[in-house]
C-alpha positions as CSV (number, residue, x, y, z in Angstrom):
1,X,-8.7,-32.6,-14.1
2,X,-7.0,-34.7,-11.7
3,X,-7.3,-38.2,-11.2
4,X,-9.8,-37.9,-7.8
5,X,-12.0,-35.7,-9.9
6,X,-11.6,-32.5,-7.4
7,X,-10.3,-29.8,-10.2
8,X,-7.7,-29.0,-11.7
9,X,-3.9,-29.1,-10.1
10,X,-2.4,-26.1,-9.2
11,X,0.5,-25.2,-11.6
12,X,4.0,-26.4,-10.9
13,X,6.6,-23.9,-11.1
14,X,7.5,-23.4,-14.8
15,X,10.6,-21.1,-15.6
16,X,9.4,-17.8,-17.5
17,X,11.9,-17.2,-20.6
18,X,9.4,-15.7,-23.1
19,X,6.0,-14.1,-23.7
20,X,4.6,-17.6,-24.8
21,X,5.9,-18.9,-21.4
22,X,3.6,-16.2,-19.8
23,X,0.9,-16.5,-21.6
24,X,0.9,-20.6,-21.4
25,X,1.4,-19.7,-17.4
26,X,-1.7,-17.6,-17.2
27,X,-3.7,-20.3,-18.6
28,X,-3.1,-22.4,-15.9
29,X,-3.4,-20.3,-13.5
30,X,-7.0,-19.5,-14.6
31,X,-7.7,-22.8,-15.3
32,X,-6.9,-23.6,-11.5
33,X,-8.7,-20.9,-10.8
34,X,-12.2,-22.0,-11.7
35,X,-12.2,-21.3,-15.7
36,X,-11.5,-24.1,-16.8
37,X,-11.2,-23.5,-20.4
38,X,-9.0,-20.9,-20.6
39,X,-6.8,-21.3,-23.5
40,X,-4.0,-19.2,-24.5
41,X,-3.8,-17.4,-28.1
42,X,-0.5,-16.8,-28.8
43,X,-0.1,-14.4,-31.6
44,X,-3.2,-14.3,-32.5
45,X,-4.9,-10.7,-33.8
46,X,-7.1,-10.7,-30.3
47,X,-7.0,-6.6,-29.5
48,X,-5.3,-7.0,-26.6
49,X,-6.4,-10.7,-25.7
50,X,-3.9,-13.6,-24.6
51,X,-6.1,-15.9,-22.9
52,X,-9.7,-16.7,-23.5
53,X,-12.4,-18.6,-21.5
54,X,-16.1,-18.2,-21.9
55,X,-16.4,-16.3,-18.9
56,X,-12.6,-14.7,-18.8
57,X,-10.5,-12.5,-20.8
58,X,-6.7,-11.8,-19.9
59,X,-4.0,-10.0,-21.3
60,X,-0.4,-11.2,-20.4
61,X,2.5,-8.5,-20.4
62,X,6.5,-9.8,-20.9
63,X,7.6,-6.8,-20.2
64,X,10.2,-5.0,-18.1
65,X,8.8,-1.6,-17.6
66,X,5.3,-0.8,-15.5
67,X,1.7,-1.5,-16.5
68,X,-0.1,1.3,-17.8
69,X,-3.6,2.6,-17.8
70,X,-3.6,2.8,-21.5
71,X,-3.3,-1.2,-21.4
72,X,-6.2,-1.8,-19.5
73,X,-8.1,0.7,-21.4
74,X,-7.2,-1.9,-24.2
75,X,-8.3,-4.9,-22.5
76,X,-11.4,-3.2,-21.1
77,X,-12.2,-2.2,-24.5
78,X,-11.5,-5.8,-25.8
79,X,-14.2,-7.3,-23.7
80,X,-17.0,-5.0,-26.3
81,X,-20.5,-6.2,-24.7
82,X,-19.6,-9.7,-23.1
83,X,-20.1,-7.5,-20.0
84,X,-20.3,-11.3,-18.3
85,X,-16.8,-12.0,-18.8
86,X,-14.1,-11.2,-16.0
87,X,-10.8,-9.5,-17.5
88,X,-7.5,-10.4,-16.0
89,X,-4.2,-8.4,-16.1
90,X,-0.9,-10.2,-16.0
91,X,2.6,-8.6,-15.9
92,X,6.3,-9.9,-14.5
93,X,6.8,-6.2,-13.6
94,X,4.3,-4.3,-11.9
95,X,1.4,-1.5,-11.9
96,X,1.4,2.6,-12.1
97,X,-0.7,4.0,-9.5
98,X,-3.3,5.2,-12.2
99,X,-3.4,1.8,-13.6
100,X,-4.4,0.4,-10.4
101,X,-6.9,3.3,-9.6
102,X,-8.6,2.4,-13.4
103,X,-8.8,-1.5,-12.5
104,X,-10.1,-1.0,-9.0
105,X,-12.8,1.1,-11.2
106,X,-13.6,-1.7,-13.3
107,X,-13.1,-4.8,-11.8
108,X,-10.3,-5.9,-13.8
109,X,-8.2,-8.5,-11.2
110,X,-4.6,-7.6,-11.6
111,X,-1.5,-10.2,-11.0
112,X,1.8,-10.3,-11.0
113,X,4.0,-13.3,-12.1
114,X,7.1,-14.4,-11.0
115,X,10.0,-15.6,-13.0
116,X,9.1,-19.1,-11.6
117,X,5.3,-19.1,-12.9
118,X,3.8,-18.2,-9.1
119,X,1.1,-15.2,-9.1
120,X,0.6,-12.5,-6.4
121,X,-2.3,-10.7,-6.7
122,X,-2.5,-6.8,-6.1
123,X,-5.7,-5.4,-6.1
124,X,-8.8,-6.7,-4.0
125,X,-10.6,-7.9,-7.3
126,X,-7.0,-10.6,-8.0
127,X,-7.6,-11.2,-4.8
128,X,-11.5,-12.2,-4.5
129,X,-11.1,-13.7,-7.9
130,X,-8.0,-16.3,-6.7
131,X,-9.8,-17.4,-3.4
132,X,-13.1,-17.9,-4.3
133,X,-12.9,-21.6,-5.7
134,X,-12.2,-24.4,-3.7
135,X,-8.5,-25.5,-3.7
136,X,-8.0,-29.2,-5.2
137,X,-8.0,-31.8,-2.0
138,X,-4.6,-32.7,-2.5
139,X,-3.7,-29.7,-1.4
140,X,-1.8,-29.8,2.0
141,X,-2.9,-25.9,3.3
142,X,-5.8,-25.0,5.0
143,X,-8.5,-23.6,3.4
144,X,-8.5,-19.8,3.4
145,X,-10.6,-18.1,6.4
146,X,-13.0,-15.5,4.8
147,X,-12.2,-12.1,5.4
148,X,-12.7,-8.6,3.6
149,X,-9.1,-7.6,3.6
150,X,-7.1,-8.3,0.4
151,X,-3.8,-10.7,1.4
152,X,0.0,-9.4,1.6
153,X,0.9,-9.2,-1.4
154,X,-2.1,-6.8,-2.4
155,X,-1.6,-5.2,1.0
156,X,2.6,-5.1,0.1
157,X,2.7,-4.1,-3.7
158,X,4.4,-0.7,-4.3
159,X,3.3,0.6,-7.7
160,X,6.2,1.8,-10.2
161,X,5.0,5.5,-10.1
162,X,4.7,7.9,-6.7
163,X,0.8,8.4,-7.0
164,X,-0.8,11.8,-7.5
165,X,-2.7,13.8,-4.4
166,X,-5.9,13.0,-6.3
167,X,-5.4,9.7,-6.8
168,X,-4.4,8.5,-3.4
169,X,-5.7,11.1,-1.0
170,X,-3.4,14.4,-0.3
171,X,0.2,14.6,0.9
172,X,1.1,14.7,4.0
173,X,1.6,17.3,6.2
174,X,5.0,18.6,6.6
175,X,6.2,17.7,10.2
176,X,8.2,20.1,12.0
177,X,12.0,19.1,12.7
178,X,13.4,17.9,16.1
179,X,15.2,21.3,17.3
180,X,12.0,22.7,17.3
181,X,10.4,20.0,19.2
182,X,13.3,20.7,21.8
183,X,13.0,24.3,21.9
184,X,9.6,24.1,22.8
185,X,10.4,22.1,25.8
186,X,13.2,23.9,26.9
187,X,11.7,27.5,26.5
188,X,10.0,27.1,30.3
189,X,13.2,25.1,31.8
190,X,15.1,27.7,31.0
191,X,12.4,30.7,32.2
192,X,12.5,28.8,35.6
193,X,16.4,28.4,35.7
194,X,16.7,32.1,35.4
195,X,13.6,33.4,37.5
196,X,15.1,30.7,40.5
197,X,18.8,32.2,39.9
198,X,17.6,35.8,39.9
199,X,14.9,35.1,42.9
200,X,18.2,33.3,44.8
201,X,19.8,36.5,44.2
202,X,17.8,39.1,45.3
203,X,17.2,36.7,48.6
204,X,20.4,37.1,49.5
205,X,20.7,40.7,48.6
206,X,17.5,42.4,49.5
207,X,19.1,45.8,49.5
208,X,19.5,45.4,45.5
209,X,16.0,44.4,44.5
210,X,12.3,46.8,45.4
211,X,10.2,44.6,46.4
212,X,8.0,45.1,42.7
213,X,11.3,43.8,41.4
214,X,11.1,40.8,43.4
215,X,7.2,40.2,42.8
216,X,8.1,40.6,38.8
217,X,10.5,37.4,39.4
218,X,7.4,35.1,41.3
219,X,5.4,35.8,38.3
220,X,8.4,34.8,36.2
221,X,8.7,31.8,38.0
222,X,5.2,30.8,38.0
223,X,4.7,31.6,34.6
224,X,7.7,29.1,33.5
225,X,6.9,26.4,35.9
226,X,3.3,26.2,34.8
227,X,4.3,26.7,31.3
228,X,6.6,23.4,31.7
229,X,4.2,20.9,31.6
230,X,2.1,21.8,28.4
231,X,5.5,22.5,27.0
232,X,6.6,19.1,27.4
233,X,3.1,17.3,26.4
234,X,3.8,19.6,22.8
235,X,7.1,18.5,22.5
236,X,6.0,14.8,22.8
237,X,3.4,15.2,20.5
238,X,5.8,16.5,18.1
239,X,8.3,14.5,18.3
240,X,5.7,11.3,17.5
241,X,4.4,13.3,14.4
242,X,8.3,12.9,12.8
Protein backbone atom coordinates (compact mmCIF):
# COMPACT_ATOMS: atom_id res chain seq x y z
CA UNK A 1 0.00 0.00 0.00
CA UNK A 2 1.12 3.39 -0.49
CA UNK A 3 1.40 5.92 1.99
CA UNK A 4 -2.19 7.88 0.98
CA UNK A 5 -3.82 4.52 1.38
CA UNK A 6 -5.21 4.42 -2.51
CA UNK A 7 -3.55 0.79 -3.46
CA UNK A 8 -0.86 -0.42 -4.40
CA UNK A 9 1.91 1.38 -6.73
CA UNK A 10 2.22 0.42 -10.04
CA UNK A 11 5.58 -1.53 -10.63
CA UNK A 12 8.75 0.38 -11.57
CA UNK A 13 10.51 -0.99 -14.41
CA UNK A 14 12.65 -3.85 -13.17
CA UNK A 15 15.15 -5.47 -15.72
CA UNK A 16 14.11 -9.24 -16.61
CA UNK A 17 17.42 -11.52 -16.46
CA UNK A 18 15.81 -14.78 -15.13
CA UNK A 19 12.64 -16.81 -14.49
CA UNK A 20 12.63 -15.55 -10.82
CA UNK A 21 12.76 -12.05 -12.22
CA UNK A 22 9.44 -12.89 -14.13
CA UNK A 23 7.81 -14.46 -11.76
CA UNK A 24 8.68 -11.66 -8.88
CA UNK A 25 7.37 -9.20 -11.96
CA UNK A 26 4.04 -10.89 -12.22
CA UNK A 27 3.47 -10.57 -8.67
CA UNK A 28 3.38 -7.10 -8.84
CA UNK A 29 1.72 -6.69 -11.48
CA UNK A 30 -1.28 -8.55 -10.02
CA UNK A 31 -0.86 -7.08 -6.90
CA UNK A 32 -1.42 -3.68 -8.74
CA UNK A 33 -3.91 -5.14 -10.36
CA UNK A 34 -6.45 -5.70 -7.58
CA UNK A 35 -5.02 -9.07 -5.92
CA UNK A 36 -3.35 -7.98 -3.60
CA UNK A 37 -1.80 -11.04 -2.20
CA UNK A 38 -0.42 -12.48 -4.89
CA UNK A 39 2.74 -14.08 -4.00
CA UNK A 40 5.22 -15.68 -6.15
CA UNK A 41 6.39 -19.56 -5.61
CA UNK A 42 9.48 -19.88 -7.09
CA UNK A 43 10.38 -23.46 -7.48
CA UNK A 44 7.89 -24.67 -5.76
CA UNK A 45 6.09 -28.33 -6.98
CA UNK A 46 2.74 -26.04 -7.88
CA UNK A 47 1.63 -28.01 -11.38
CA UNK A 48 2.04 -25.36 -13.42
CA UNK A 49 1.63 -22.48 -10.66
CA UNK A 50 4.04 -19.40 -10.17
CA UNK A 51 1.99 -16.99 -8.54
CA UNK A 52 -0.85 -17.50 -6.15
CA UNK A 53 -3.62 -15.16 -4.68
CA UNK A 54 -6.87 -16.36 -3.20
CA UNK A 55 -8.70 -15.39 -6.08
CA UNK A 56 -5.75 -15.76 -8.84
CA UNK A 57 -3.55 -18.26 -10.30
CA UNK A 58 -0.73 -17.52 -12.91
CA UNK A 59 1.84 -19.23 -14.64
CA UNK A 60 5.02 -17.27 -15.76
CA UNK A 61 6.97 -18.50 -18.98
CA UNK A 62 11.00 -17.41 -19.38
CA UNK A 63 11.06 -18.63 -22.35
CA UNK A 64 12.10 -17.73 -25.94
CA UNK A 65 9.91 -19.83 -28.05
CA UNK A 66 5.76 -19.37 -28.33
CA UNK A 67 3.16 -20.25 -25.81
CA UNK A 68 1.43 -23.29 -26.40
CA UNK A 69 -2.01 -24.62 -25.85
CA UNK A 70 -0.62 -27.57 -24.04
CA UNK A 71 0.48 -24.91 -21.21
CA UNK A 72 -2.71 -23.57 -20.61
CA UNK A 73 -4.23 -26.86 -20.57
CA UNK A 74 -1.76 -27.15 -17.56
CA UNK A 75 -2.71 -24.14 -15.89
CA UNK A 76 -6.36 -24.67 -16.61
CA UNK A 77 -6.02 -28.05 -15.11
CA UNK A 78 -4.00 -26.55 -12.10
CA UNK A 79 -6.92 -24.45 -10.97
CA UNK A 80 -8.90 -28.30 -10.04
CA UNK A 81 -12.42 -26.93 -8.56
CA UNK A 82 -11.38 -23.31 -7.25
CA UNK A 83 -13.64 -22.45 -10.31
CA UNK A 84 -13.52 -18.83 -8.40
CA UNK A 85 -10.09 -18.12 -9.12
CA UNK A 86 -8.92 -16.08 -12.33
CA UNK A 87 -5.83 -17.81 -14.13
CA UNK A 88 -3.27 -15.60 -15.72
CA UNK A 89 -0.72 -16.38 -18.47
CA UNK A 90 2.60 -14.63 -18.58
CA UNK A 91 5.31 -15.07 -21.34
CA UNK A 92 8.37 -12.61 -22.64
CA UNK A 93 7.60 -14.16 -26.07
CA UNK A 94 4.34 -14.59 -27.30
CA UNK A 95 1.07 -16.88 -28.14
CA UNK A 96 0.22 -19.61 -30.98
CA UNK A 97 -2.96 -18.89 -32.57
CA UNK A 98 -4.58 -22.11 -30.90
CA UNK A 99 -3.31 -20.99 -27.63
CA UNK A 100 -5.10 -17.85 -27.85
CA UNK A 101 -8.29 -19.59 -29.40
CA UNK A 102 -8.19 -22.05 -25.95
CA UNK A 103 -7.78 -18.94 -23.49
CA UNK A 104 -10.49 -16.80 -25.21
CA UNK A 105 -12.50 -20.28 -24.45
CA UNK A 106 -11.73 -20.19 -20.95
CA UNK A 107 -11.19 -16.94 -19.65
CA UNK A 108 -7.65 -17.25 -18.97
CA UNK A 109 -6.20 -13.37 -19.38
CA UNK A 110 -2.97 -13.68 -21.34
CA UNK A 111 0.06 -11.00 -21.06
CA UNK A 112 3.12 -10.41 -22.39
CA UNK A 113 6.17 -8.96 -20.48
CA UNK A 114 8.76 -6.90 -21.67
CA UNK A 115 12.39 -7.12 -20.88
CA UNK A 116 11.82 -4.03 -18.71
CA UNK A 117 8.99 -5.61 -16.37
CA UNK A 118 5.92 -3.59 -18.44
CA UNK A 119 2.83 -5.93 -19.53
CA UNK A 120 0.74 -5.74 -22.73
CA UNK A 121 -2.19 -7.64 -22.66
CA UNK A 122 -3.45 -9.67 -25.75
CA UNK A 123 -6.67 -11.12 -25.41
CA UNK A 124 -9.96 -9.21 -24.33
CA UNK A 125 -9.97 -11.22 -20.89
CA UNK A 126 -5.88 -9.41 -20.11
CA UNK A 127 -7.48 -6.73 -21.07
CA UNK A 128 -10.88 -6.52 -18.91
CA UNK A 129 -8.82 -7.95 -16.11
CA UNK A 130 -5.97 -4.89 -16.20
CA UNK A 131 -8.63 -2.05 -16.44
CA UNK A 132 -11.06 -2.94 -14.14
CA UNK A 133 -9.56 -1.60 -10.80
CA UNK A 134 -9.00 1.89 -10.14
CA UNK A 135 -5.53 3.19 -10.89
CA UNK A 136 -3.58 4.49 -7.62
CA UNK A 137 -4.21 8.61 -7.41
CA UNK A 138 -0.81 9.39 -7.90
CA UNK A 139 -1.13 8.31 -11.08
CA UNK A 140 -0.68 11.30 -13.61
CA UNK A 141 -3.11 9.57 -16.74
CA UNK A 142 -6.61 9.77 -17.09
CA UNK A 143 -8.72 7.28 -16.08
CA UNK A 144 -9.52 4.82 -18.85
CA UNK A 145 -13.01 5.61 -20.86
CA UNK A 146 -15.04 2.34 -20.80
CA UNK A 147 -15.40 0.72 -23.94
CA UNK A 148 -15.90 -2.96 -25.31
CA UNK A 149 -12.99 -3.03 -27.64
CA UNK A 150 -9.74 -4.65 -26.18
CA UNK A 151 -6.62 -1.83 -26.42
CA UNK A 152 -3.65 -1.87 -29.05
CA UNK A 153 -1.72 -4.10 -27.94
CA UNK A 154 -4.56 -6.89 -27.91
CA UNK A 155 -5.73 -5.31 -31.12
CA UNK A 156 -1.68 -5.29 -32.49
CA UNK A 157 -0.37 -8.87 -31.21
CA UNK A 158 0.57 -11.14 -34.06
CA UNK A 159 0.63 -14.72 -32.71
CA UNK A 160 3.95 -16.89 -33.46
CA UNK A 161 2.01 -19.39 -35.79
CA UNK A 162 -0.12 -18.47 -39.19
CA UNK A 163 -3.67 -19.64 -37.76
CA UNK A 164 -5.59 -22.48 -39.27
CA UNK A 165 -8.99 -21.70 -41.61
CA UNK A 166 -10.92 -23.17 -38.65
CA UNK A 167 -9.52 -21.31 -36.17
CA UNK A 168 -9.67 -17.86 -37.53
CA UNK A 169 -12.39 -17.97 -40.27
CA UNK A 170 -11.38 -19.21 -43.90
CA UNK A 171 -8.67 -17.80 -46.24
CA UNK A 172 -9.12 -15.45 -48.40
CA UNK A 173 -10.12 -15.44 -51.69
CA UNK A 174 -7.53 -15.38 -54.26
CA UNK A 175 -7.62 -11.92 -56.11
CA UNK A 176 -7.15 -11.80 -59.66
CA UNK A 177 -3.74 -10.04 -60.91
CA UNK A 178 -3.52 -6.53 -62.45
CA UNK A 179 -3.19 -7.47 -66.32
CA UNK A 180 -6.41 -8.94 -66.00
CA UNK A 181 -7.97 -6.02 -64.40
CA UNK A 182 -6.52 -4.07 -67.48
CA UNK A 183 -7.59 -6.35 -70.07
CA UNK A 184 -10.99 -6.08 -68.91
CA UNK A 185 -11.00 -2.44 -69.46
CA UNK A 186 -9.27 -2.31 -72.54
CA UNK A 187 -11.34 -5.17 -74.28
CA UNK A 188 -14.19 -2.37 -75.36
CA UNK A 189 -11.52 0.56 -76.01
CA UNK A 190 -10.07 -1.46 -78.31
CA UNK A 191 -13.62 -2.83 -80.03
CA UNK A 192 -14.47 0.90 -80.55
CA UNK A 193 -10.91 1.85 -81.96
CA UNK A 194 -11.34 -0.69 -84.61
CA UNK A 195 -15.28 -0.42 -85.32
CA UNK A 196 -14.43 3.77 -85.61
CA UNK A 197 -11.22 2.95 -87.94
CA UNK A 198 -13.15 0.45 -90.07
CA UNK A 199 -16.58 2.67 -90.02
CA UNK A 200 -13.95 5.76 -91.18
CA UNK A 201 -12.99 3.55 -93.79
CA UNK A 202 -15.81 2.37 -95.53
CA UNK A 203 -17.07 6.31 -95.24
CA UNK A 204 -14.72 7.19 -97.34
CA UNK A 205 -14.94 4.29 -99.68
CA UNK A 206 -18.55 3.32 -100.02
CA UNK A 207 -17.81 1.40 -103.18
CA UNK A 208 -15.87 -1.24 -100.89
CA UNK A 209 -18.35 -1.95 -98.14
CA UNK A 210 -22.54 -3.38 -98.83
CA UNK A 211 -24.28 -1.60 -96.92
CA UNK A 212 -24.94 -4.99 -94.37
CA UNK A 213 -21.21 -4.58 -94.04
CA UNK A 214 -21.46 -1.20 -92.84
CA UNK A 215 -24.63 -1.90 -90.46
CA UNK A 216 -22.31 -5.01 -88.96
CA UNK A 217 -19.68 -2.17 -87.99
CA UNK A 218 -22.63 0.29 -86.08
CA UNK A 219 -23.43 -2.75 -84.01
CA UNK A 220 -19.76 -3.16 -83.50
CA UNK A 221 -19.50 0.11 -82.40
CA UNK A 222 -22.34 0.24 -80.14
CA UNK A 223 -21.70 -2.85 -78.70
CA UNK A 224 -18.00 -1.62 -77.56
CA UNK A 225 -18.96 1.78 -76.54
CA UNK A 226 -21.73 0.53 -74.28
CA UNK A 227 -19.65 -2.24 -73.17
CA UNK A 228 -16.96 0.50 -71.93
CA UNK A 229 -18.49 1.65 -69.06
CA UNK A 230 -19.34 -1.65 -67.10
CA UNK A 231 -15.90 -2.59 -68.30
CA UNK A 232 -14.33 0.09 -66.48
CA UNK A 233 -16.65 -0.12 -63.18
CA UNK A 234 -15.14 -4.07 -63.22
CA UNK A 235 -11.77 -3.05 -63.66
CA UNK A 236 -12.05 -0.63 -60.64
CA UNK A 237 -13.58 -3.09 -58.55
CA UNK A 238 -10.83 -5.33 -59.26
CA UNK A 239 -8.21 -3.45 -58.95
CA UNK A 240 -9.43 -2.39 -55.11
CA UNK A 241 -9.86 -6.26 -54.37
CA UNK A 242 -5.69 -6.54 -54.85
Amino acid sequence: MNSTGSGPQRPAPRQIQTWQDAEHNAAAWMRYWGYRDAQAKPGGADGGIDVHASDALAQVKYQAIAVGRPALQLLFGARGHAIHKQLIFFTGSNYTSTAVTYADEHDIALFVYSLDGSMAAVNPSAWRLSTQYPRPSEEPIAEAKASTDPPPSARLFTPATTAAPDAWGSQPALKPSGPVSLAILLTPLLMCLVGATTIGFFSQNPDLAPPWLRQVWATWMTVACLGSLPALLVARVLSRRQ
